[in-house]
C-alpha positions as CSV (number, residue, x, y, z in Angstrom):
1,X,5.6,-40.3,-33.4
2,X,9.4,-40.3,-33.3
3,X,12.1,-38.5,-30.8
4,X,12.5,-35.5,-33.4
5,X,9.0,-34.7,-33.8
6,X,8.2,-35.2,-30.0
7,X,11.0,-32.5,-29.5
8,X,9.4,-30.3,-32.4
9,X,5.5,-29.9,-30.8
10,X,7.2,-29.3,-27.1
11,X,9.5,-26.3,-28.8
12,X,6.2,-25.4,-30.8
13,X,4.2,-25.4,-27.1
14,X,7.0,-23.4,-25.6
15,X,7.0,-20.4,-28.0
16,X,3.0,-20.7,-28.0
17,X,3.1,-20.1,-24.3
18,X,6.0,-17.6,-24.7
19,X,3.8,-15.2,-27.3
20,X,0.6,-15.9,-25.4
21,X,2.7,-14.3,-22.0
22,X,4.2,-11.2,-24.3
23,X,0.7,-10.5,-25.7
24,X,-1.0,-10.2,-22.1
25,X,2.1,-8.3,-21.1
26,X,2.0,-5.5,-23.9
27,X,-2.2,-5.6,-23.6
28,X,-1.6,-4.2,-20.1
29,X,1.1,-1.8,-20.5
30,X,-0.9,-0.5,-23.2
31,X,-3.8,0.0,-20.9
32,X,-3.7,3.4,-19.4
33,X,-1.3,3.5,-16.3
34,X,-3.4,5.9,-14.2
35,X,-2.5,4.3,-10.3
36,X,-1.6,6.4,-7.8
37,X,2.3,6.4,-7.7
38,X,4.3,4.6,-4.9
39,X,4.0,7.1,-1.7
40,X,7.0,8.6,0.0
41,X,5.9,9.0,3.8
42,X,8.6,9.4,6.3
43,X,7.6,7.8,9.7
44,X,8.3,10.9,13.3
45,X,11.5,9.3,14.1
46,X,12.5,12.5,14.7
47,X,9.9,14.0,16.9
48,X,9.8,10.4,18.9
49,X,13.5,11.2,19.4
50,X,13.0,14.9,20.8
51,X,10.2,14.0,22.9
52,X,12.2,11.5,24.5
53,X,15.0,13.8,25.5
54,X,12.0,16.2,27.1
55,X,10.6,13.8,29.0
56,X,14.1,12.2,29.8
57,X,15.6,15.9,31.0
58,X,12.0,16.6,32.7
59,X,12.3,12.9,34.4
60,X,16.3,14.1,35.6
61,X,15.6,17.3,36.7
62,X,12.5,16.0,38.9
63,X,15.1,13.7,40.4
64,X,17.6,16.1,41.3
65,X,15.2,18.3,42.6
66,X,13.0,16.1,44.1
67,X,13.7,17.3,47.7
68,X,12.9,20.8,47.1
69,X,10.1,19.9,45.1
70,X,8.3,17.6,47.6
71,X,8.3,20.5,50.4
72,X,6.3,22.9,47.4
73,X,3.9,19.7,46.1
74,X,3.0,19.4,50.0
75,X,1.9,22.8,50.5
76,X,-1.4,22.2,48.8
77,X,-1.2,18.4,48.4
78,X,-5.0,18.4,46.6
79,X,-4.3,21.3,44.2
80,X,-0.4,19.8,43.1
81,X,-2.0,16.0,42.7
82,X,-4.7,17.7,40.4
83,X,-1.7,19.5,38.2
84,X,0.3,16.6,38.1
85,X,-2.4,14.2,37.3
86,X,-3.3,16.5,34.0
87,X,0.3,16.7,33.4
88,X,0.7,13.1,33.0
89,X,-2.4,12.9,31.0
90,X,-1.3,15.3,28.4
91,X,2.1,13.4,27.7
92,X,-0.1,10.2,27.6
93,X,-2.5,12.1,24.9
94,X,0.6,13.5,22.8
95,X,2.5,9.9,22.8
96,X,-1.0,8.3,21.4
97,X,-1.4,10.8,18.1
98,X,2.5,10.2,17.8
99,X,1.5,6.1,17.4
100,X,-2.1,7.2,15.7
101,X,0.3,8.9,13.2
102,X,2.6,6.0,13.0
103,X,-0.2,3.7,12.4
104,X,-1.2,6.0,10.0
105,X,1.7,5.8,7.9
106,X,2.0,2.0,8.3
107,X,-1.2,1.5,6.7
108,X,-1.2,4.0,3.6
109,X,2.4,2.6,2.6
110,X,0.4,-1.1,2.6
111,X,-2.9,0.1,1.2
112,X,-0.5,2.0,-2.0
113,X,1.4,-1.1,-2.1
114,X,-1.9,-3.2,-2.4
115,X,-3.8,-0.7,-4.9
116,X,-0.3,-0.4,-7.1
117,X,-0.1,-4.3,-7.2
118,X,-3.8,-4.8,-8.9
119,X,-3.3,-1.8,-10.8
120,X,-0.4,-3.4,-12.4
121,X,-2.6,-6.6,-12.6
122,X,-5.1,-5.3,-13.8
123,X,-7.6,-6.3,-11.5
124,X,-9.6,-4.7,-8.3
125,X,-8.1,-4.9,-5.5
126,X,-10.0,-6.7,-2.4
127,X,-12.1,-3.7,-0.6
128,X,-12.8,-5.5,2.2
129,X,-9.5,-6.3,3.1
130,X,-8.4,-2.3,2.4
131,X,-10.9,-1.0,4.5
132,X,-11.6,-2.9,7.9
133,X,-8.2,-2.2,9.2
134,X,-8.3,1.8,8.1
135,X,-6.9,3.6,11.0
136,X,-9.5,6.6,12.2
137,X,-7.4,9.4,10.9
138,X,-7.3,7.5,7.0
139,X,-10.9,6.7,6.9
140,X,-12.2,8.9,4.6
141,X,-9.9,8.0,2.2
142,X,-10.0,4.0,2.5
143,X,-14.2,4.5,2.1
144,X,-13.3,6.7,-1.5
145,X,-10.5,4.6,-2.9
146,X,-11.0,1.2,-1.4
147,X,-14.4,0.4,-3.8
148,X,-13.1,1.6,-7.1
149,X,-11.6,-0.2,-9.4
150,X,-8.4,-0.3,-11.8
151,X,-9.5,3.1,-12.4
152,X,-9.7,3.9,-9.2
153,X,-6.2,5.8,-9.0
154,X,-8.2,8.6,-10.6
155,X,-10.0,11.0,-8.2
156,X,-11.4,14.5,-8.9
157,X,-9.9,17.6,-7.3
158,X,-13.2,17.8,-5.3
159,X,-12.4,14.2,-3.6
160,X,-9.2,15.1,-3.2
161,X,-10.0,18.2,-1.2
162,X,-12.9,15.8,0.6
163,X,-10.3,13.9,1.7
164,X,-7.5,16.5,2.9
165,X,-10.4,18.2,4.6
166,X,-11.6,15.4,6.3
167,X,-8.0,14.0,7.6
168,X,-7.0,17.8,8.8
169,X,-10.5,18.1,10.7
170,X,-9.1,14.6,12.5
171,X,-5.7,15.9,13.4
172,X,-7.5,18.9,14.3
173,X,-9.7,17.3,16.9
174,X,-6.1,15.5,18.2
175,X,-4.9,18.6,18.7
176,X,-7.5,20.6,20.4
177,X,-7.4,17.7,23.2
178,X,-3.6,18.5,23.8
179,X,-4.5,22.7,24.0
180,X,-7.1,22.1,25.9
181,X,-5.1,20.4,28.7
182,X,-2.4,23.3,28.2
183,X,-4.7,25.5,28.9
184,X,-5.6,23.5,31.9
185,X,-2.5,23.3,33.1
186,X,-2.6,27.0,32.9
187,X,-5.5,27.8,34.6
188,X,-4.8,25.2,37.3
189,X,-2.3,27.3,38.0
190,X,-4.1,30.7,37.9
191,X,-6.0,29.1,40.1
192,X,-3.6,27.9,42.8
193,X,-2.2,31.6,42.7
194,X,-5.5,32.9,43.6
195,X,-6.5,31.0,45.9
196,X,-3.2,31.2,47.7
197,X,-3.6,35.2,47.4
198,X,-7.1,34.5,49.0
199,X,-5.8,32.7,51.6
200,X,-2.9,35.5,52.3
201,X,-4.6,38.4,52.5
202,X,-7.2,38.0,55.2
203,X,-4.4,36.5,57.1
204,X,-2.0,39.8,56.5
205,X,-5.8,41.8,57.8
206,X,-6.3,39.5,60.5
207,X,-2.2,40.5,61.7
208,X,-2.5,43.6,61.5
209,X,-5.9,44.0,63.7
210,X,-3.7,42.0,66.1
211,X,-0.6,44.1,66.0
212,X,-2.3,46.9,68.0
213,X,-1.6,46.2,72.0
214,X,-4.6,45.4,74.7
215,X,-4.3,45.5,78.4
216,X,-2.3,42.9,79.9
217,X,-0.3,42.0,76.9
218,X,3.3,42.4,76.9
219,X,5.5,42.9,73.4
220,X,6.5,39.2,73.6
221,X,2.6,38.2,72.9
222,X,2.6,40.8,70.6
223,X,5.8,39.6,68.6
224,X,4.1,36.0,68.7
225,X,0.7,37.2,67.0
226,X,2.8,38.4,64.5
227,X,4.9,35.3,64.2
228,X,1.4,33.3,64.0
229,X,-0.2,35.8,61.2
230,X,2.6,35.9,59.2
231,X,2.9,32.0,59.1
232,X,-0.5,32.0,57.9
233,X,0.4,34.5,55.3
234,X,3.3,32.4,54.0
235,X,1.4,29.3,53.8
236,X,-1.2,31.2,51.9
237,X,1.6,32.2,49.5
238,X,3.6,28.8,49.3
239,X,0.1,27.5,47.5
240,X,-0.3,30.5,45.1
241,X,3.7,29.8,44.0
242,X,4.1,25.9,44.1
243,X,0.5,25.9,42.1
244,X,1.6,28.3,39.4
245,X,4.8,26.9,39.0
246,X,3.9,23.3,38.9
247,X,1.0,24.4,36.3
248,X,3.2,26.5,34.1
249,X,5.9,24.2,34.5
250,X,3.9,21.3,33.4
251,X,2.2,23.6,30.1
252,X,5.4,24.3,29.2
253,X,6.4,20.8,29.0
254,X,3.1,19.7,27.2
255,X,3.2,22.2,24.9
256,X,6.6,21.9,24.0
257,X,5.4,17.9,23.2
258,X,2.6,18.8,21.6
259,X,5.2,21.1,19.2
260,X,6.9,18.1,18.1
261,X,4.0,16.1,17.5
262,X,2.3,19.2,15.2
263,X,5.5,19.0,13.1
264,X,5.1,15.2,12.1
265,X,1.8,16.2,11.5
266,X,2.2,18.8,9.5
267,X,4.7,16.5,7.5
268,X,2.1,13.8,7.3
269,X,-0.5,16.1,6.2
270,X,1.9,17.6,3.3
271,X,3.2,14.2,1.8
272,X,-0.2,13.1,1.8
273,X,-1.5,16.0,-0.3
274,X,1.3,15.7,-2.3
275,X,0.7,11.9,-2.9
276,X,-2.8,12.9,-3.7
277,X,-1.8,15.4,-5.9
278,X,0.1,12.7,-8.1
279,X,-3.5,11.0,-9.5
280,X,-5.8,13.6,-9.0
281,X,-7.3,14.9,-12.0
282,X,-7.8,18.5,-12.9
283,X,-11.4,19.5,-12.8
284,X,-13.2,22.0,-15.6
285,X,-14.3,24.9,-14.0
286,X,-16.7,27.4,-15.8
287,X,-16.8,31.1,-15.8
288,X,-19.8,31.8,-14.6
289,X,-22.4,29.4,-12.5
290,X,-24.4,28.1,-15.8
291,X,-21.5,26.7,-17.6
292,X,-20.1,25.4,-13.9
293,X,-23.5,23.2,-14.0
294,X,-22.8,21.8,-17.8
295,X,-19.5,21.2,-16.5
296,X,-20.5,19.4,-13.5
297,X,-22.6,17.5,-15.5
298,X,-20.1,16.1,-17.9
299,X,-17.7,15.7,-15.6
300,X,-20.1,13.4,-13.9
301,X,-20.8,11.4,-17.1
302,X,-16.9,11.5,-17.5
303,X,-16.4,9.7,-14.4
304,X,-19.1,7.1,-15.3
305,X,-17.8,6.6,-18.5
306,X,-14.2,6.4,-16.8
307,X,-15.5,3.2,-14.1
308,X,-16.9,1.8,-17.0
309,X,-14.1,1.5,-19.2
310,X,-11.7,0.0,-16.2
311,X,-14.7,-2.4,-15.6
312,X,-14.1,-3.5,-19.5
313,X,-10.5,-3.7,-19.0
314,X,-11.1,-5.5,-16.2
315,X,-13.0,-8.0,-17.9
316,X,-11.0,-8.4,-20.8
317,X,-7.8,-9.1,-18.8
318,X,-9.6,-11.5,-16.9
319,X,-10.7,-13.1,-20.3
320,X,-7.4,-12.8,-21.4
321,X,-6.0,-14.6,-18.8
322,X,-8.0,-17.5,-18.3
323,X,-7.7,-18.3,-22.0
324,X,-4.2,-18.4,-22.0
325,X,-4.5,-20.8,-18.9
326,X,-7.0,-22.8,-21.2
327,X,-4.5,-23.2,-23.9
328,X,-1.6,-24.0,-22.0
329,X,-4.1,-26.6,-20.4
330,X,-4.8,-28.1,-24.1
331,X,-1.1,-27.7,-24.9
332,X,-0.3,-30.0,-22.2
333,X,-3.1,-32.3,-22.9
334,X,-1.6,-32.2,-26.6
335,X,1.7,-32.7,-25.3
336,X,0.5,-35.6,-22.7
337,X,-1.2,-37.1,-25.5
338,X,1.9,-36.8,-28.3
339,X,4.1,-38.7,-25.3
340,X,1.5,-41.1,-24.7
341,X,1.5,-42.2,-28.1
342,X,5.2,-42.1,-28.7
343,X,5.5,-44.7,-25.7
344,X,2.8,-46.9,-27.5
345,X,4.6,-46.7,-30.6
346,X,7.9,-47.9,-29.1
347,X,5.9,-50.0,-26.8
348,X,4.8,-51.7,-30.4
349,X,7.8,-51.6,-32.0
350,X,10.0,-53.8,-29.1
351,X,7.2,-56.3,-29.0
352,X,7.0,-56.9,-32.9
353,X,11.3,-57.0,-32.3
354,X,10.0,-59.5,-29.4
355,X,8.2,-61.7,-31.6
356,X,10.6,-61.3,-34.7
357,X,13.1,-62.6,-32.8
358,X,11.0,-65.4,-31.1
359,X,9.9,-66.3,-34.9
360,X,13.5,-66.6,-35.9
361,X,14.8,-68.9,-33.0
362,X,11.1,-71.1,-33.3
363,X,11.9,-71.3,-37.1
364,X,15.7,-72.1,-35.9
365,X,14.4,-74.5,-34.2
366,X,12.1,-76.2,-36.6
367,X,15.3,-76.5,-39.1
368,X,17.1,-78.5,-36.5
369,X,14.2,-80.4,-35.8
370,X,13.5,-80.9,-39.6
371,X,17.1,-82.4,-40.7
372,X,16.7,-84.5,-37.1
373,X,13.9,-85.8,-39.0
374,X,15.5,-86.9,-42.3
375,X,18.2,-88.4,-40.0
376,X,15.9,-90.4,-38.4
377,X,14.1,-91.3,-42.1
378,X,17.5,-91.9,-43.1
379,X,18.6,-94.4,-40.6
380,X,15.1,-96.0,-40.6
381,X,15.9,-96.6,-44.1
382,X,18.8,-98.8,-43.0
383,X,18.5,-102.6,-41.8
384,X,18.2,-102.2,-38.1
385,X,18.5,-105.0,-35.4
386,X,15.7,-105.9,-33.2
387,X,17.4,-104.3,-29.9
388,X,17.0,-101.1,-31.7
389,X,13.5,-100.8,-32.5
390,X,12.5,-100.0,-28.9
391,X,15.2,-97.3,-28.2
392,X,14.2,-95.5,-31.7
393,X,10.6,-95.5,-30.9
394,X,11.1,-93.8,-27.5
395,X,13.3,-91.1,-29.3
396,X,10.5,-90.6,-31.4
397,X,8.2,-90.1,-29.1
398,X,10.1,-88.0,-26.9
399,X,10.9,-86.1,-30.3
400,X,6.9,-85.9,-30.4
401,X,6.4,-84.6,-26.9
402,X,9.1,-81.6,-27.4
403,X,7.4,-80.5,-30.9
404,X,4.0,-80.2,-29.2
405,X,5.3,-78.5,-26.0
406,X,7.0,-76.1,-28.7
407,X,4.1,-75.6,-30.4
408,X,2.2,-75.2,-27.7
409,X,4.2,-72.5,-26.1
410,X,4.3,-70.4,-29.5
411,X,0.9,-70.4,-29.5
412,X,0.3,-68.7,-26.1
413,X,3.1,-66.5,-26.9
414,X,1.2,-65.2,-30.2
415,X,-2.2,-64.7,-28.1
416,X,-0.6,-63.0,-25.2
417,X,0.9,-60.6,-27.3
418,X,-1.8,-60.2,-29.6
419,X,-3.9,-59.6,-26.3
420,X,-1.8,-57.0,-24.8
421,X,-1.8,-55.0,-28.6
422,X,-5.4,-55.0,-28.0
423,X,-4.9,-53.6,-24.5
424,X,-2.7,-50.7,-25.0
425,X,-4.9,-49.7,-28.6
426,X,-7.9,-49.8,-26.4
427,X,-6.4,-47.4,-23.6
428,X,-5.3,-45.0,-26.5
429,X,-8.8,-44.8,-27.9
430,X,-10.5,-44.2,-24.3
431,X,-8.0,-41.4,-24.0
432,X,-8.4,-39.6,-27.0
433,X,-12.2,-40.0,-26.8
434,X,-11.5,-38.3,-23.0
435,X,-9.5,-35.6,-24.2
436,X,-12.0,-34.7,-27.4
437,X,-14.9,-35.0,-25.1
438,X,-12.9,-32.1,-22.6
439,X,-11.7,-30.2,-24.9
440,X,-15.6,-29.9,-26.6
441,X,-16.9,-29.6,-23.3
């Protein structure tokens, strides 16, 4: 095989491979593109920034009034710890749906990603590796999308209201745990204010049973029962105030965090309908409950004929694929094979240049050796004296010793390079018997 046609069966190989590539590419963009389009969720920057500037203002304003404050936290130091200690508790329960929501919208943007990449493929994506990192709020809809197949960007208006239902019951649940500690807050400090009204008013009774003057007392000891009962009285109210304000205070400030969180969400919520909305499909619905039964029915078989038909296109891409990778492998084998034989062939054709030109300089070699020999005849044809005799026969016998040698070493020559023809032929055979074997297993 020369250069030229070398160069021909690669360009050949190259366009094979090239059509093989274009004919995969238009069977799956003639498959039916129904994957759930690339999702456009926004992460609560936003609400992560406003709820920082509450709790940094809150965090100031505690510091500047920290002296007066400390005088009404000590007035009921059991009552205050308990507000507080809920207080901190609901800013710790509205930070963690703000990261179950970021986590949230981590996830879907890399479970789309992953679902839109096999779609495009072709192929199922892996539902193990979809699934076992779902965050709690996303479940329901990692269990329903994560086992279908191509197909599976199709879901039915029911599944898609399975799964809105499901995620708003979740933020639901979030949420009532903030309220509930709003209302706590609340009713911590309802109760503070009554029990500091509880406190008061037996004391205001108990001064003014004292106010009324026995024997023996002056209006000094008077004055200082009064003094006494109305101490009492304003402890009693110092409790009922620092107790409602440090619980309405502190529902104020929860509820105002647990208004930023709703917003993001709400906004999660909506983009993820609206994402689901983008590969629902639209359901038949019947008139009256009969025909909502036949149309139950056949949108059941319609489904099961749907996850049947991306299971075939599944397996026909796959086919598709691995015979392409098959040919390319025999092209290359052809290829391997076409170059293999091309070296032989030059390997062939420089050793028969080899021995040509070792045949011309051996037949060179011979002429000289023949008209040496008609010399010699020649002057051994001529009177010659007896001093000579001896000198002539060593040249002849040294002439005898170089012929042999030369014979000797063409010889070898010839069955060295009639042994290494046989080599390289025998390589080349076990080859293509290799390669026909392969390609018939």
């Amino acid at each position: 095989m020369s250069q030229d046609d070398a160069e021909t069966f690669d360009g050949e190989n190259k366009d094979f491979q090239r059509k093989s590539r274009q004919r995969l590419a238009a069977s799956r963009r003639a498959a039916p593109d129904a994957g759930p389009s690339q999702p456009e969720f926004s992460q609560p920057v936003r609400q992560i920034v406003l709820m920082l500037i509450v709790m940094a203002l809150v965090a100031v304003g505690g510091w500047l009034a920290y002296g007066r404050i400390l005088s009404i936290f000590s007035a009921n130091r059991f009552l205050n710890g308990l507000i507080l200690g809920v207080f901190v508790l609901g800013v710790l329960t509205c930070l963690w749906q703000v990261a179950q929501l970021i986590t949230s919208v981590s996830w879907i943007e890399r479970f789309a990603k992953r679902r839109r990449n096999a779609l495009e493929s072709g192929l199922a994506a892996s539902p193990e590796v979809e699934t076992d990192d779902a965050p709690r709020l996303l479940a329901p809809l990692a269990a329903l999308l994560g086992t279908r197949g191509p197909i599976g960007g199709v879901i039915s208006t029911g599944s898609a209201r399975s799964i809105l239902d499901s995620v708003g019951q979740r933020v639901d649940e979030a949420r009532d745990i903030t309220r509930y500690l709003t209302s706590l807050l609340i009713f911590l400090g309802l109760l503070g204010t009554f029990y500091g009204l509880a406190t008061t008013i037996p004391a205001i009774v108990e001064t003014i049973r004292h106010l009324a003057p026995k024997e023996g007392q002056t209006s000094i000891d008077v004055f200082a029962q009064l003094m006494n009962g109305l101490e009492a009285q304003l402890g009693g109210m110092a409790t009922a105030f620092s107790s409602s304000l440090l619980g309405l205070a502190g529902s104020l400030v929860v509820g105002l965090l647990e208004l930023f969180v709703t917003h993001g969400q709400n906004r999660f919520y909506r983009e993820l309908e609206e994402w689901l909305t983008s590969f629902t499909r639209i359901g038949m619905a019947g008139g009256d409950s009969e025909s909502g039964v036949d149309h139950a029915t056949i949108a059941g078989f319609l489904d099961q004929v749907a996850m049947q038909m991306g299971q075939l296109q599944e397996f026909y891409a796959r086919r598709d694929e691995r015979r392409d990778a098959e040919g390319q492998a025999a092209d290359a084998r052809a290829l391997a094979m076409a170059q293999g034989v091309e070296r032989l062939t030059n390997h062939i054709l420089a050793d028969s240049e080899a021995t040509v030109a070792r045949s011309a300089a051996l037949t060179k070699a011979l002429n000289r050796l023949a008209d040496g020999q008609e010399r010699l005849i020649a002057q051994g044809a001529e009177p010659v004296e007896a001093d000579d005799g001896g000198e002539a026969r060593m040249r002849l016998r040294s002439i005898d010793v170089q012929l042999g040698r030369l014979v000797e070493e063409s010889s070898s020559s010839n069955a060295r390079m009639v042994a290494e023809l046989r080599q390289d032929l025998a390589a080349l055979t076990a080859a293509i018997q290799r390669m026909e074997r392969r390609d018939g297993a």
